[in-house]
N, C-alpha and C positions, 0 to 999 in steps of 0.2 A: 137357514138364514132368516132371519127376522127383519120387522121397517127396525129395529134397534140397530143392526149389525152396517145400517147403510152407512155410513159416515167413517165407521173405520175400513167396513169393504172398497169404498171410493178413494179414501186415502192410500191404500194399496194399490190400489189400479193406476193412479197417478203416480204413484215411483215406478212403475212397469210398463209403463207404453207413453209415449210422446203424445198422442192423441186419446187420451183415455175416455172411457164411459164416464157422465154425470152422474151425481146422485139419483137423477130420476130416471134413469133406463134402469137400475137397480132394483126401483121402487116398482116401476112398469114390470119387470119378471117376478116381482113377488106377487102383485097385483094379478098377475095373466096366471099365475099357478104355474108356472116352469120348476122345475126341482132343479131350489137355488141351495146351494149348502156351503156353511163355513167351516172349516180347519181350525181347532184351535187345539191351544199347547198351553198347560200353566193357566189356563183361564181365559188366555187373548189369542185371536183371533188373526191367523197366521196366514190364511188362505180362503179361496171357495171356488168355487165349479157353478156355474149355472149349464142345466139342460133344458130343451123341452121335447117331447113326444106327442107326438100327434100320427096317424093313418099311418102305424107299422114302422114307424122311423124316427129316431133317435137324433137330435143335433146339439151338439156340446155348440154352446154360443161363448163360454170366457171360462177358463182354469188358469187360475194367476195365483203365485204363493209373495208373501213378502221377501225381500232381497234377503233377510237373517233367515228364513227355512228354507231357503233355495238348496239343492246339489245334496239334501238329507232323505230322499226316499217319499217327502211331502208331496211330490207332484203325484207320483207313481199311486200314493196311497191311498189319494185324491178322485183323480184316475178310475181307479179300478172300482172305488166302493161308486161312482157314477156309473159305469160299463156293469155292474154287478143290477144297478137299477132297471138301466134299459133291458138288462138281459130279463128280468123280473116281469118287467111292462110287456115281455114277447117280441121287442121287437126284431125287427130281420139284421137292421144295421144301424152305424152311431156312424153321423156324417162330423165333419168340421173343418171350416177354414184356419189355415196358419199362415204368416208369414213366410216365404222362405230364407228369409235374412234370420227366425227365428229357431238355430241350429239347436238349441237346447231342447226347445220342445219336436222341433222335427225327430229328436231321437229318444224323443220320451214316445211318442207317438208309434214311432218305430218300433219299440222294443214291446209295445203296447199288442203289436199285430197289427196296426193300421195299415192299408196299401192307400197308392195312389190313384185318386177318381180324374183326377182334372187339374185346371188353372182355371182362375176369376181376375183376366187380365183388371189392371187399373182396380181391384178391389178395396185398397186401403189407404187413406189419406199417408202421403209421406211428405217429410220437406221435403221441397223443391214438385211435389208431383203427387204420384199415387203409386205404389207397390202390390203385385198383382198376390194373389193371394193361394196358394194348395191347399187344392182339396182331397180330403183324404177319407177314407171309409173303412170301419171292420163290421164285418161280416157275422153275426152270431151265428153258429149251428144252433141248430133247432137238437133240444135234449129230449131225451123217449121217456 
């Protein structure tokens, strides 16, 4: 991801979450050096994953595809080439919060090897309130 890709990264994020990220929390992970990356297909720019690593640990902050690459293998591909990263940085494990109203990715996450760490009761703006949020962890083996 590039400062070029913020504008249509933002425009994605706003068809996929009722409360989206701004342009500048965008700009702030490309700025802080997080491994921000986009998906693109044909040219344009279909998806991205922001991570950052820091003291042995891995935290996926946003993996979002647009609504036309959804349910095609783009999350999964997404996914893994970030987990292929942290695996790379050493770390021990890749944390992240999700919705759990968010069944699609609870079962990407799933199939991914993610378990269950927790809840973050009240973590997420929702109408009418806040929506607590799972937390969820996989574990790299350590390779010889």
């Amino acid at each position: 991801m590039r400062q070029t890709d913020v504008t249509v990264v933002a425009t994605i994020e706003q068809g996929a979450y009722e409360f989206p990220w701004g342009p500048g929390i965008f700009r702030d992970c490309l700025l802080a050096g997080y491994t921000s990356l986009v998906l693109e297909h044909s040219g344009k720019v279909i998806g991205y994953g922001i991570m950052s690593v820091a003291a042995g640990e891995a935290h996926l902050l946003n993996l979002v595809l647009s609504e036309s690459a959804r349910r095609m293998g783009n999350g999964r591909l997404l996914l893994e080439h970030l987990m292929e990263l942290a695996r790379q940085a050493g770390v021990e494990g890749m944390y992240l919060e999700v919705r759990p109203s968010n069944l699609r990715a609870l079962a990407l996450y799933e199939r991914a090897g993610f378990e269950l760490l927790g809840r973050r009761r009240g973590y997420y703006r929702a109408r009418g309130g806040t929506e607590d949020a799972v937390v969820l962890v996989h574990r790299f083996r350590r390779r010889r």
